[in-house]
MARMILO-887637 format. One record per residue (C-alpha): residue number from 1; residue in one letter; x, y, z. Coordinates in Angstrom, 3 decimals, always signed. Example, Ala and Ser with C-alpha at 12.3 -4.5 7.8 and 13.67 -1.06 7.14 Angstrom:
// MARMILO-887637
 num residuo       xx       yy       zz
   1       a  +12.300   -4.500   +7.800
   2       s  +13.670   -1.060   +7.140
// end
This chain:
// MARMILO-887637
 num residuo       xx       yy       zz
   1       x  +50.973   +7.327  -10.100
   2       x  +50.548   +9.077   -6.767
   3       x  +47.035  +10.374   -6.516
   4       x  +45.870  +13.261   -3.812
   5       x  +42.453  +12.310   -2.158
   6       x  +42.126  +15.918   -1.544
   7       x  +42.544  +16.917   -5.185
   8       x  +39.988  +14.500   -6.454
   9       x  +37.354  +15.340   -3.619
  10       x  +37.698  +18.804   -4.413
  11       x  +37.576  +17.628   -8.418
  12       x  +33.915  +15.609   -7.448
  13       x  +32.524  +19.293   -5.298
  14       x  +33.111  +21.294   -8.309
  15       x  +31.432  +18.700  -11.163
  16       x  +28.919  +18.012   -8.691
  17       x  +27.984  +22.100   -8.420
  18       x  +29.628  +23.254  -11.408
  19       x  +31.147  +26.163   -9.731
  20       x  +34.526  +26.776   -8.291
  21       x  +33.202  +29.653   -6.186
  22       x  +30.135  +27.410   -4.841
  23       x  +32.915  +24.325   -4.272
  24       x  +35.106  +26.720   -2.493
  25       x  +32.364  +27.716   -0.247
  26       x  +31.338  +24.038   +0.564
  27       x  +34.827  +23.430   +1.341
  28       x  +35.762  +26.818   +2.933
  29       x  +38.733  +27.298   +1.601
  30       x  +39.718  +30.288   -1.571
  31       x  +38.724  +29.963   -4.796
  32       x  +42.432  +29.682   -5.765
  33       x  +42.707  +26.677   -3.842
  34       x  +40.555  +25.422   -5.326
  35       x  +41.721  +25.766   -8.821
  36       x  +44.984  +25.038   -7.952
  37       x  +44.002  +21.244   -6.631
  38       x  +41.867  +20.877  -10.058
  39       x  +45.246  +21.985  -11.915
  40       x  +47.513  +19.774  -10.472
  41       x  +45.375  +16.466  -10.725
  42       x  +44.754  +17.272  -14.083
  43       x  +48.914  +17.575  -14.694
  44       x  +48.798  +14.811  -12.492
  45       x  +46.484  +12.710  -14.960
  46       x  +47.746  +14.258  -18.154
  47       x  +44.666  +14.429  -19.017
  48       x  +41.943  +17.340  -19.681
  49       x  +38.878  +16.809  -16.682
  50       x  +36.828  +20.216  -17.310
  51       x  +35.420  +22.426  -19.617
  52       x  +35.501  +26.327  -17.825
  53       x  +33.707  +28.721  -18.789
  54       x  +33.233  +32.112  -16.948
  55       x  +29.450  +31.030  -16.226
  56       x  +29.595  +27.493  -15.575
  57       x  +32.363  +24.449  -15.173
  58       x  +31.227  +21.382  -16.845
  59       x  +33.061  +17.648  -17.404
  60       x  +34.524  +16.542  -20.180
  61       x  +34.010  +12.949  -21.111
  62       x  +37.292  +11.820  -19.429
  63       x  +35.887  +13.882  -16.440
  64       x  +32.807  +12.279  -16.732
  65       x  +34.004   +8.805  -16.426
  66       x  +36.748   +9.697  -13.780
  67       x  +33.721  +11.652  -11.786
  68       x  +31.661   +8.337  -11.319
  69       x  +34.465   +6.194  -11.328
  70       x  +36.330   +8.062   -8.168
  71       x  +33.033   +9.136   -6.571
  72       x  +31.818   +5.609   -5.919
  73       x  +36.126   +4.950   -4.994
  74       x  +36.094   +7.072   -2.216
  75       x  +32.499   +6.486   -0.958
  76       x  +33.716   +2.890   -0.615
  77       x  +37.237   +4.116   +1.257
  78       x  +34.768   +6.257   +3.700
  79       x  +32.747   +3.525   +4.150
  80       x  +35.765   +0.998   +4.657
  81       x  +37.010   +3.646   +7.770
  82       x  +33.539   +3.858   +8.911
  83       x  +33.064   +0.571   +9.253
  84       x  +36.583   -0.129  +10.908
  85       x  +35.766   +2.402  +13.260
  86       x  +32.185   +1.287  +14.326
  87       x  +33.337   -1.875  +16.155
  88       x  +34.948   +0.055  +18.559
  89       x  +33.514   +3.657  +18.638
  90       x  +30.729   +2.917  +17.007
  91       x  +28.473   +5.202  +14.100
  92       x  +30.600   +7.740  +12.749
  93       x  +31.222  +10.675   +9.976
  94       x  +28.988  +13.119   +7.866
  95       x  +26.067  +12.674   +6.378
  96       x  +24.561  +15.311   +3.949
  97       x  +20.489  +15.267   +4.149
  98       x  +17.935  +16.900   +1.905
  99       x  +14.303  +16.646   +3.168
 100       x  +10.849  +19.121   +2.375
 101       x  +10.439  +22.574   +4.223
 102       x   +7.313  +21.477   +6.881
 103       x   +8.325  +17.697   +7.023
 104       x  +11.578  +18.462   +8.353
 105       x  +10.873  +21.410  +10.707
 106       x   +7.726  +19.575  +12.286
 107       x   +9.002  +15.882  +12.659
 108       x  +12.642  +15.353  +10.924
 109       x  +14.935  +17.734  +12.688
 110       x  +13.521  +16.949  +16.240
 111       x  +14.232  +13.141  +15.412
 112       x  +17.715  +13.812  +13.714
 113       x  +18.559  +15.498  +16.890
 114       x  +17.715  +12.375  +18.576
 115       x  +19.472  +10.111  +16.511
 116       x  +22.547  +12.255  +17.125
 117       x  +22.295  +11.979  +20.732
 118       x  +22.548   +7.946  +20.414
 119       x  +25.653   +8.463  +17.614
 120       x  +27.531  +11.656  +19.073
 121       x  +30.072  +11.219  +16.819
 122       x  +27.479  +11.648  +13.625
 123       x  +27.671  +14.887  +12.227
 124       x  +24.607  +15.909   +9.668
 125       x  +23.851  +18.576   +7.825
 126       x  +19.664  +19.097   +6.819
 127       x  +18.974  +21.401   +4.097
 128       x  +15.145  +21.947   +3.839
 129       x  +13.928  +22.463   -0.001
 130       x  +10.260  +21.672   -1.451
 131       x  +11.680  +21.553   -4.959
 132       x  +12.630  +18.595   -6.718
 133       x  +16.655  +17.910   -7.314
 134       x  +19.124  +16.234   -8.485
 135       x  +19.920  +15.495   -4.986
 136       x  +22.818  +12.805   -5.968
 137       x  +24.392  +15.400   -8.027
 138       x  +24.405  +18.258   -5.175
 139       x  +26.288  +15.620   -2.904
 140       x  +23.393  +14.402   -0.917
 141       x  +23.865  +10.961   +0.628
 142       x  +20.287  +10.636   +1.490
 143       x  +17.024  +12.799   +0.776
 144       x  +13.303  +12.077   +2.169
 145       x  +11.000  +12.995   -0.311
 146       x   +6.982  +12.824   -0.187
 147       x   +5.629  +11.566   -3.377
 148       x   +4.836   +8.853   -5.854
 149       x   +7.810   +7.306   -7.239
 150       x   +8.460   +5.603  -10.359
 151       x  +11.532   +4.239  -12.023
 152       x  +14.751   +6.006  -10.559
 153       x  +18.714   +5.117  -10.868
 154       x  +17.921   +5.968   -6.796
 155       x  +17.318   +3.554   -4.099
 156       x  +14.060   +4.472   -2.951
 157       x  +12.537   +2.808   +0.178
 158       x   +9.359   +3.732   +1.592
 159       x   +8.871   +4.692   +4.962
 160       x   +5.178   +5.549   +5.685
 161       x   +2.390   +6.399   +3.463
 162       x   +1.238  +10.119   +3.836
 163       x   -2.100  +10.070   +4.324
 164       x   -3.936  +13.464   +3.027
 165       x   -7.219  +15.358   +3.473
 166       x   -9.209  +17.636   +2.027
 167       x  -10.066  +19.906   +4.799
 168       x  -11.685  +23.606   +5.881
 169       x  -12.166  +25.288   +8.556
 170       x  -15.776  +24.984  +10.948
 171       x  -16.091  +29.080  +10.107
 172       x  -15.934  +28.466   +5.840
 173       x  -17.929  +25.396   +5.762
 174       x  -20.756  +27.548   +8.071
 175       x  -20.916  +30.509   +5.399
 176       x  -19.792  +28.581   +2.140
 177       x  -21.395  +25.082   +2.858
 178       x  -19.550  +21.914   +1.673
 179       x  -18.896  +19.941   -1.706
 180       x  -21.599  +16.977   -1.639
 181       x  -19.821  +15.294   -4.107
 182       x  -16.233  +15.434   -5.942
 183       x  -17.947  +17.719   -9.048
 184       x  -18.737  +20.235   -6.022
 185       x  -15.154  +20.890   -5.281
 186       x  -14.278  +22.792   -7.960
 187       x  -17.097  +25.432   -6.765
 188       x  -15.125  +26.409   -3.911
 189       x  -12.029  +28.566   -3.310
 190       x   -9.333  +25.795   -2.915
 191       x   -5.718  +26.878   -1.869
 192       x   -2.945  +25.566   -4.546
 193       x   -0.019  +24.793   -3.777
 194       x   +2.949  +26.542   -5.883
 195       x   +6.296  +23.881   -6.342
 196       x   +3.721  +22.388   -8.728
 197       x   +2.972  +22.899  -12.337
 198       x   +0.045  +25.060  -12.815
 199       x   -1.603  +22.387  -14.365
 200       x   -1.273  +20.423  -11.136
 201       x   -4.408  +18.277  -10.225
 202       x   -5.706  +16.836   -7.121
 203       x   -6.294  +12.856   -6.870
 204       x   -9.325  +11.208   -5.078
 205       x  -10.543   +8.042   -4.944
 206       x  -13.742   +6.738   -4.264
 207       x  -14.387   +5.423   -0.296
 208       x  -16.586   +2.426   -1.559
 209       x  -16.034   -0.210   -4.056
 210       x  -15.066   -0.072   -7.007
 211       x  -12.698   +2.209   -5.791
 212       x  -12.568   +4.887   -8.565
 213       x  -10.251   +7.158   -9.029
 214       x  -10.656  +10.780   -9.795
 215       x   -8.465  +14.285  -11.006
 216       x   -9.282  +17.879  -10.726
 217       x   -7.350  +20.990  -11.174
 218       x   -7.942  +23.104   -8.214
 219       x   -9.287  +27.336   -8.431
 220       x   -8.729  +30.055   -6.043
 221       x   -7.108  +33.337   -5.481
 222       x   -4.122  +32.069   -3.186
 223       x   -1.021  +29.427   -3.620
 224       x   +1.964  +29.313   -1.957
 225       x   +5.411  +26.777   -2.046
 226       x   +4.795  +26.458   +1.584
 227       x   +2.683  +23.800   +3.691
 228       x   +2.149  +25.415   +6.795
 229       x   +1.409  +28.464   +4.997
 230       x   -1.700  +26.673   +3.130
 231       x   -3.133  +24.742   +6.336
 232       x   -2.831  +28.562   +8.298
 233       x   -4.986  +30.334   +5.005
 234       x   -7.166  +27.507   +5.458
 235       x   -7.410  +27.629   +9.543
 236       x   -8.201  +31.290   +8.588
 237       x  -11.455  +30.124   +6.278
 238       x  -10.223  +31.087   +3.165
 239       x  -10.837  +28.046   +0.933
 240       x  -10.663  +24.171   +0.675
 241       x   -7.303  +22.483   +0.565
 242       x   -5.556  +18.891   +0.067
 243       x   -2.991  +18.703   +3.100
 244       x   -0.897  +15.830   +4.859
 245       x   -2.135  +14.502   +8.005
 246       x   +1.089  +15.360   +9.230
 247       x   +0.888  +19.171   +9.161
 248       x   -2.735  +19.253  +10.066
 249       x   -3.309  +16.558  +12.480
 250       x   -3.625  +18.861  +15.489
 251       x   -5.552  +21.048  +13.870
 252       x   -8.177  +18.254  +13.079
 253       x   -7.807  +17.042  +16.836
 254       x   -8.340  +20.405  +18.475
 255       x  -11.480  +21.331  +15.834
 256       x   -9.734  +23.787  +14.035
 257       x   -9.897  +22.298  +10.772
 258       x  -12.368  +19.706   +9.633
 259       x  -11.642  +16.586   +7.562
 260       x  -14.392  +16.767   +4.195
 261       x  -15.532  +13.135   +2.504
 262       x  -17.942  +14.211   -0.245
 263       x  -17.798  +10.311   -1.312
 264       x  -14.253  +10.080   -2.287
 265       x  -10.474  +11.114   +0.157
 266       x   -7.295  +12.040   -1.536
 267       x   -5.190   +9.736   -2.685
 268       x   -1.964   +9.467   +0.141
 269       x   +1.556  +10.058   -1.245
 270       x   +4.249   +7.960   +0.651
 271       x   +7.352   +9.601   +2.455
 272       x  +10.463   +7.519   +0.761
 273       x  +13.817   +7.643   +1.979
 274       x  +15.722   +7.863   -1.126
 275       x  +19.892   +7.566   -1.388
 276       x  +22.100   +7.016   -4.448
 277       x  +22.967   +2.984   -5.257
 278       x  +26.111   +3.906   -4.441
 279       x  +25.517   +4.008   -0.985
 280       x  +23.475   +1.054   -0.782
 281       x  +25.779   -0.440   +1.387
 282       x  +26.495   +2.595   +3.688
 283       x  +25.797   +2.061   +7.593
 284       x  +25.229   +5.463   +8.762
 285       x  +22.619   +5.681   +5.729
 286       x  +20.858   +2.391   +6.581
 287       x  +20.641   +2.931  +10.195
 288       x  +18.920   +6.330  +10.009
 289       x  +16.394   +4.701   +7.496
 290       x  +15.959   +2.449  +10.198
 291       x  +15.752   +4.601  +13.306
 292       x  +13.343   +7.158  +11.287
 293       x  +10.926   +4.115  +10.333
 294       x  +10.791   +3.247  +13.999
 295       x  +10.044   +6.430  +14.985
 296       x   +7.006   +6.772  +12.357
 297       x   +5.245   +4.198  +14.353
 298       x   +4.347   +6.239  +17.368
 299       x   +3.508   +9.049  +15.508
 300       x   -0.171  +10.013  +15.624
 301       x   +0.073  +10.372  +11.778
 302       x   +1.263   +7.062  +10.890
 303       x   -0.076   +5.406   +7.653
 304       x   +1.934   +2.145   +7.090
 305       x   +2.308   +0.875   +3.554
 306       x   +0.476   -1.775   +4.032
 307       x   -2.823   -0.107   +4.385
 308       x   -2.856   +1.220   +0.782
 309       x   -2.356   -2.790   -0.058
 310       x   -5.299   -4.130   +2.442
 311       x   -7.598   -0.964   +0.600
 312       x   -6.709   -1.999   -2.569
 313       x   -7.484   -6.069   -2.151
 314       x  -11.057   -4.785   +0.024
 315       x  -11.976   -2.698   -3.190
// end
């Protein structure tokens, strides 16, 4: 049976969005194109691949297994090229990346551009989203996500911890006071943040032994799905908020913002680099884990893992 790789790539785009429009557009070619390549593997198959509907395009369960089965086939026929080619030419081909709103406009894109410049013939594409998903199944071969992890069919491997303060500004904590103690908090206008539930809480821990933890569900007229947008409503003395030391580090240098400790600190979230298990195994993957974790070092921000660990065993 002669197979067409373009066919079945264009077969994996639409499961993988379940749209022939939004396929056609990743690909940029027509719609009929399109349909036309998923027609003539299927009479190429004999065999029935997808369900259409005039809303969605789902698998069937042949689909489904020839999805995963020729998804991880020609990741490993990329990967075989890519790796022929690096000898020689070294890094090559695309890599798809999905990484938060303020992470990747403050520190990722600056340091992808960087990477590029070492690997000219790399070509990535960064799409910036603060919502969780299904990354693998949009096509993404790697996503940086900042968070706390648990199991996962993903490979997840942590780069940095993310350490996190509640902060306000000099001007709010001169007409409002401060929280003395966690209880406190809760009396204060606090800025939420919106890509959570609404029953979102914030997590402290105690800064002496026994090292106690602590929840609360933050209050106050303002949220937003946006960072930046909290730590500026905060610069502007409208509340308390939880933020990474990574959006507000100049702010605490300069005095803009100060850092609060009423007996307890946020809990940090670590930023992973997650990819599918599928691509365990891909270079161009591995080595931008690699060249991001190096650059994490000379950051001003940088929490390595290990600190949580040496906190944990002094507590």
């Amino acid at each position: 049976m002669r197979l067409d790789l373009q066919e079945i790539e264009t077969f994996i785009q639409v499961v993988e969005l379940g749209s022939v429009s939004q396929a056609a557009e990743r690909l940029n070619i027509s719609k009929s194109v399109v349909s036309k390549r998923l027609s003539d593997l299927e009479r190429r198959l004999n065999a029935n691949l997808l369900y259409r509907s005039t809303r969605k395009v789902t698998p069937t369960d042949n689909g489904v297994q020839f999805y995963q089965q020729s998804k991880a086939a020609i990741s490993n026929l990329k990967e075989a090229a890519e790796s022929a080619t690096f000898i020689d030419s070294g890094l090559c081909g695309s890599m798809r990346v999905l990484a938060p709103m303020s992470l990747g406009t403050l520190w990722l894109a600056p340091r992808i551009a960087e990477f590029m410049k070492l690997h000219p013939r790399i070509r990535i594409s960064l799409q910036l989203d603060d919502r969780l998903t299904d990354f693998e199944r949009e096509g993404y071969d790697l996503c940086v996500r900042i968070s706390r992890i648990g199991d996962s069919a993903l490979i997840a491997r942590p780069l940095s911890l993310s350490q996190r303060h509640l902060c306000c500004s000099p001007e709010y904590a001169a007409q409002n006071g401060t929280p003395g103690n966690i209880s406190e908090i809760i009396d204060h206008s606090c800025i939420g943040y919106s890509n959570v539930p609404s029953t979102q809480v914030w997590s402290f821990q105690t800064i002496d032994p026994p090292n106690e933890t602590f929840t609360l569900s933050p209050q106050g007229p303002f949220t937003t799905n946006n960072g930046e947008a909290m730590r500026d409503m905060v610069v502007q003395g409208m509340g308390l908020s939880v933020l990474p030391e990574f959006i507000i580090h100049r702010n605490l240098a300069e005095g803009s913002l100060i850092s609060l400790e009423p007996g307890v600190r946020p809990i940090p979230d670590t930023i992973y680099a997650l990819y599918p298990r599928s691509n365990r195994s891909s270079r161009k993957v591995l080595v931008l884990c690699d060249y991001l974790q190096q650059c994490l070092l000379s950051e001003p921000w940088y929490y390595p893992i290990e600190a949580r660990q040496s906190r944990t065993s002094a507590g």
